[in-house]
N, C-alpha and C positions, 0 to 999 in steps of 0.2 A: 350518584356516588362515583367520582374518579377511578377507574380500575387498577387494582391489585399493583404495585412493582414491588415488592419486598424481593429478594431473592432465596427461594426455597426449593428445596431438590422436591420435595412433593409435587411442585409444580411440573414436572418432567412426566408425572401415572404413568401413560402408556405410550408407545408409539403410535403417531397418528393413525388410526384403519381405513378413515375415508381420504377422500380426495386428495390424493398430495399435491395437488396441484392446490388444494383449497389451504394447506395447511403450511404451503413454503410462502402465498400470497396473505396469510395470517401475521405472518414475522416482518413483513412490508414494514409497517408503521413505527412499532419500536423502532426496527433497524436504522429507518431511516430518520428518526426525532434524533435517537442518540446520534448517527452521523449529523445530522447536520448542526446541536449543539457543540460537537467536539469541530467541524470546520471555523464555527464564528470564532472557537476559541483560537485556533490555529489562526487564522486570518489576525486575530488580536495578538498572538506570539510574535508574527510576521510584522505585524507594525510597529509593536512596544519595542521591541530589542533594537532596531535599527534608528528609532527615534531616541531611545535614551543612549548609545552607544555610539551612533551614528554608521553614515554606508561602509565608509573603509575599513572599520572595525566589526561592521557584520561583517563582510566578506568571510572573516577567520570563523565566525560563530556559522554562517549559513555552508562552507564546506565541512565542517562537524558535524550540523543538522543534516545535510545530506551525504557524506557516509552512513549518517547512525542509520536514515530510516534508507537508505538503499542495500543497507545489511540488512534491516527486518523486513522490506520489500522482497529481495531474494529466496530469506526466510517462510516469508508467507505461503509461497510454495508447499511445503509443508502444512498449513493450515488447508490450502484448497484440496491436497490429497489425503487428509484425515476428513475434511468433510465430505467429500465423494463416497469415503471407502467403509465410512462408520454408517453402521446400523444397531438393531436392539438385538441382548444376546440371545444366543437362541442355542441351547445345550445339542441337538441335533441337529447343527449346521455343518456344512459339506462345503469345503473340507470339516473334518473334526476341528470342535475348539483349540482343543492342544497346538494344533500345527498352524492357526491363526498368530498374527503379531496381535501385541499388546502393548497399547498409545503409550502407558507410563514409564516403563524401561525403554520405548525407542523412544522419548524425550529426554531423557535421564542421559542417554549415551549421547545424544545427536546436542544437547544444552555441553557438554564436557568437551565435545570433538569442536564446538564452535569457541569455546572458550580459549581451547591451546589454539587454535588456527590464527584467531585474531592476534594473540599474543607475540606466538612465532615470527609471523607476515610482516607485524610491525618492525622488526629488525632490518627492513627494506626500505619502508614509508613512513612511517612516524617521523623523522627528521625532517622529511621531505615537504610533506603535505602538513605540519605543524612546525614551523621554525621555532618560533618563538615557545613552544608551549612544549611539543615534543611527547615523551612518553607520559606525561600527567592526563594527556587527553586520549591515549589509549587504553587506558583501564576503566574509564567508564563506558567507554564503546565495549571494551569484553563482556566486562558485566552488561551491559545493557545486550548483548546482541546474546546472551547464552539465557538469562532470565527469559528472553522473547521466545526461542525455542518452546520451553514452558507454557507459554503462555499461549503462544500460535495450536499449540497441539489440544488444549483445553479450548480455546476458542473452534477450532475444526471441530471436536468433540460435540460443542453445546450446538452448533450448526448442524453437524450433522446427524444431530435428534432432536431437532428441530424446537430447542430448548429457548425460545426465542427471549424471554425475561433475561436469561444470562449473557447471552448475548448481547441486551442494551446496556447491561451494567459494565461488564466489559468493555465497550466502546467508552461510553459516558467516562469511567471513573480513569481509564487511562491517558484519555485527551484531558479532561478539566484539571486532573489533578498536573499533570506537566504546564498548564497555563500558571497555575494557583502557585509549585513550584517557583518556574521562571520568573513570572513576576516578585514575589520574595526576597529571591535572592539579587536583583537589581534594585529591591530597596537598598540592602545591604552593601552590594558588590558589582561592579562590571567584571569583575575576573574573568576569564574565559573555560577555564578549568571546574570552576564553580556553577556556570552555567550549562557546564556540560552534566556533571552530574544530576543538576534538576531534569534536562531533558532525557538520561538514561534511568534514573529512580522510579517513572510509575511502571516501566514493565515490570519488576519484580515486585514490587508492591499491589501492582493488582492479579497481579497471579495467584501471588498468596491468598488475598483478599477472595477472590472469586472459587481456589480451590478448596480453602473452608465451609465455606457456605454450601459448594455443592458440589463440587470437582471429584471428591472419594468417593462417595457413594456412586455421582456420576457413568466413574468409569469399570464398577460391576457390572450395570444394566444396559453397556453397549459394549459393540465387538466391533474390528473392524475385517471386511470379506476378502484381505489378503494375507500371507504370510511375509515373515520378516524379508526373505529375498526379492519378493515384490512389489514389495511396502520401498525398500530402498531405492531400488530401478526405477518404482513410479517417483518416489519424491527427488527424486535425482531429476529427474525429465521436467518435475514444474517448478523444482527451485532453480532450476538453467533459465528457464520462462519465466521466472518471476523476478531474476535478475535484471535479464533485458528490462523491464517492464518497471524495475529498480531505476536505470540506469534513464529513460527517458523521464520517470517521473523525481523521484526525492535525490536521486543522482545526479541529477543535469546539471544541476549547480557546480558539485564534485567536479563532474566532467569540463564542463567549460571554465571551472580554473584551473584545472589541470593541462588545458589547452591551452589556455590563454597565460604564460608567466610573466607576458612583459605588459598585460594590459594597464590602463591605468586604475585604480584600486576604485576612486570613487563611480567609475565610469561600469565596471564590471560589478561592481555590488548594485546599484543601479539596475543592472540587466536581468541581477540576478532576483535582486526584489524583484521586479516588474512579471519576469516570469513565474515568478512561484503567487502574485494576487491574480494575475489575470486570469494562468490555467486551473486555478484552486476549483471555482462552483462546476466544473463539469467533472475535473479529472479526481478532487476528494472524492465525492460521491460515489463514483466509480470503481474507485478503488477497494474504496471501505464496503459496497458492495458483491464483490468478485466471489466471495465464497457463498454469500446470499443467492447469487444471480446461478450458481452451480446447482444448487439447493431447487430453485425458481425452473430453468430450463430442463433439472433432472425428472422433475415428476409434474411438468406439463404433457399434455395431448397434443398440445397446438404449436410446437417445438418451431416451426419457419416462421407462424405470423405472428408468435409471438417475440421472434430474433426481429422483424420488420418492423411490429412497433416499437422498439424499443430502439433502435435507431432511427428511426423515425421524430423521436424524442430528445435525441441528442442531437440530432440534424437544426432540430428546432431552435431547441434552445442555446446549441452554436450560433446558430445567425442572429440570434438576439441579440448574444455577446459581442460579437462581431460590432453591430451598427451601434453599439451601447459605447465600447472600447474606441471605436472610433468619432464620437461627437461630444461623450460626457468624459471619456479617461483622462483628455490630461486635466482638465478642473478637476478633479476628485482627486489626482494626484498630487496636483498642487494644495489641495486642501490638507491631505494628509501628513504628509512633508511639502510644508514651504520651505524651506531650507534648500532643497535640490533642485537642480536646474530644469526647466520647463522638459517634457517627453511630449512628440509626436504622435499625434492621435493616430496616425498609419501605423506605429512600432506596436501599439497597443492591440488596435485591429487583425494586424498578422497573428500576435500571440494567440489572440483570443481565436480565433480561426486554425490556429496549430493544436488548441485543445478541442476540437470538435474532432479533427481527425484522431485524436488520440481518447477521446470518451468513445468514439466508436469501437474502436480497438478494445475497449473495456468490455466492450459487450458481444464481441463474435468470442472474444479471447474462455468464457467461463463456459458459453454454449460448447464452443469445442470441447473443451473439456468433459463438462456434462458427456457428452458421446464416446468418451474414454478414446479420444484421439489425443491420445497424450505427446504423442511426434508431430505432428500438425499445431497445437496447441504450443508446444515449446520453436517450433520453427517461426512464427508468425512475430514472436516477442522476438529472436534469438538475431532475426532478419534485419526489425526494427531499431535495434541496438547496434546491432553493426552500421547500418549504415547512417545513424546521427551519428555515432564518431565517426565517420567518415568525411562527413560533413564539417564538421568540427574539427576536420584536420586539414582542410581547404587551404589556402593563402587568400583570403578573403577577408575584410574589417569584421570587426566583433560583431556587430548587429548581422549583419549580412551571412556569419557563418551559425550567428546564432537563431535567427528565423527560418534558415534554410534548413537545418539540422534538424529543428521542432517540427515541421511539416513534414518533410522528404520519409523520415525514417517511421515514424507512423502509418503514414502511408503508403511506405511499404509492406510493412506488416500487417495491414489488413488487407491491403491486397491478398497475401500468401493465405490467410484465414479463410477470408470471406469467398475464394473462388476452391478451393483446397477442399473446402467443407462439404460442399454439393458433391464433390465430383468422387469424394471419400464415400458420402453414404449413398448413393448411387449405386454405387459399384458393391455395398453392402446390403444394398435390396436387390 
């Protein structure tokens, strides 16, 4: 018999007693079926839209796509510091419950403060970064980036009680339903306005969805081990980390047309697809598991060889991509779009080689965390992002500033992690 996925808060009984190491390596499978259903879907978003619409007219869809989720990447932030900081209530917990925060009112404020921010800001850049469309495409970003709030804090929640069912339906119905959308509405429409709304509509939609089911009762039977002024300071320090960490991954795009104004439109959409198939199978993954892998490193024993296999794994499965991106990518790309002009199986090989340094990143990035090196952990992202725009601000051709940018800054940032971290807890034993 298939096992159980309905979503019910019964499912949550008790916090696990035994092994947390046995019980964060339980939520593996879900975690990772629902991510890698919701990447095929992404990877089919990435190719439908730019096939029926074509490259130059993605360009405007994929810098949309990449502000919305370099706002909810930032966001996430906040998901990694509710899961860190949530545990099950405990009426004699030290400090007293009273003087603990409580997830539901700091969503409630932190969903409202994101709302006017994006609103406001747009008085700046909405013209700017949307000509043709302008403030029609900033109101689903509001909405979409304050509902995520929502949503990020319920998602930290169901993680950090290790509520693993919730958590796949979470993933599953937020990615499938934004495919199920998108496509839809390109029967109907190319609009850009309209497309935007499908890809801001399943954050709120599964928030709802997921906090009926089990979200109220949820947030009785967990607490979280800081108070409000704590609670701030730390999600301040990983939504700064989660920015960076924005900015190289669902941002890059953002960034290199915000670099680039005078490129040529089919030639920069081009790059920009190319970046977002190639680095997807290491860096989705990765991503989608950040608060998993917090969860994974918090309540192991074997905290170093388990940080070595796991890059170990990514090392791997980098060079795979690697020799793959450079023999089969451009027949696959030509298969995919025949219509665009032939791509270099070296441009393919670099990308795919810039996303090995950056899945690495993914995995010192939660370990640190996990150790509540919350300055070390925002430093290594914070490094990272500086210097691909740095990169990106070169006098160099497009390719050149944009391969250089994908590597350099990456690996900077795990440099700052991966030598930072020893030398932190060292000094802490």
């Amino acid at each position: 018999m298939p096992p159980r996925t309905e979503l019910h808060v019964s499912d949550i009984e008790e916090y696990p007693s035994a092994d947390p190491e046995s019980t964060s390596r339980g939520g593996f499978t879900p975690v990772l079926v629902a991510t890698a259903v919701v990447g095929v879907a992404g990877y089919v978003i990435t190719w439908l839209v730019p096939f029926v619409i074509g490259t130059a007219a993605y360009t405007t869809f994929a810098i949309y796509w990449s502000f919305t989720f370099l706002l909810a990447a930032g966001l996430s932030g906040i998901q990694q510091e509710v899961t860190r900081a949530t545990g099950p209530a405990d009426a004699a917990a030290v400090p007293p419950r009273s003087r603990l925060a409580r997830a539901l009112p700091f969503a409630l404020a932190t969903s409202l403060l994101v709302f006017v921010i994006v609103v406001v800001s747009a008085l700046f850049w909405a013209d700017a970064v949307f000509p043709e469309q302008g403030w029609a495409m900033v109101w689903p970003l509001a909405v979409g980036g304050a509902s995520y709030v929502l949503l990020t804090v319920l998602t930290g929640t169901l993680y950090g009680s290790a509520h693993w069912r919730g958590v796949f339906w979470v993933i599953l119905m937020e990615g499938t339903l934004r495919l199920i959308l998108i496509a839809g509405t390109l029967v109907v429409t190319t609009d850009q306005v309209a497309l935007a709304w499908a890809v801001a509509i399943p954050f709120p939609t599964t928030f709802v969805v997921i906090w009926l089911a089990a979200g109220r009762r949820l947030v009785q039977r967990t607490q979280l081990d800081v108070g409000y002024r704590q609670l701030v300071w730390n999600v301040a320090r990983t939504v700064l980390a989660a920015t960076g960490m924005g900015l190289l991954v669902s941002g890059f795009p953002f960034l290199l047309g915000v670099t680039s104004p005078d490129a040529d439109p089919d030639r920069l959409g081009t790059i920009i697809l190319l970046a977002t198939l190639v680095r997807a199978p290491l860096i989705v993954v990765g991503l989608a598991l950040q608060s998993y892998l917090v969860v994974l490193f918090r309540g192991t024993a074997h905290f170093w060889g388990l940080l070595l296999r796991l890059e170990g794994v990514v090392l791997a499965v980098g060079a795979v991509l690697v020799v793959a991106g450079w023999t089969l990518g451009p027949a696959v790309f030509a298969l995919l779009f025949p219509e665009e002009p032939p791509i270099d199986g070296s441009l393919i090989a670099v990308l795919a080689a810039s996303s090995t340094a950056l899945g690495a990143l993914c995995i010192t990035a939660p370990a640190t965390l996990s150790r509540s090196r919350h300055g070390l952990f925002t430093a290594g992202w914070v490094v990272a992002a500086l210097v691909t725009i740095g990169c990106l601000l070169l006098p160099l051709e497009l390719e050149a500033r944009t391969t250089l940018a994908l590597i350099v800054g990456p690996v900077c940032g795990l440099l700052v992690q991966a030598v930072g971290l020893p030398l932190l807890e060292r000094r802490r034993a």
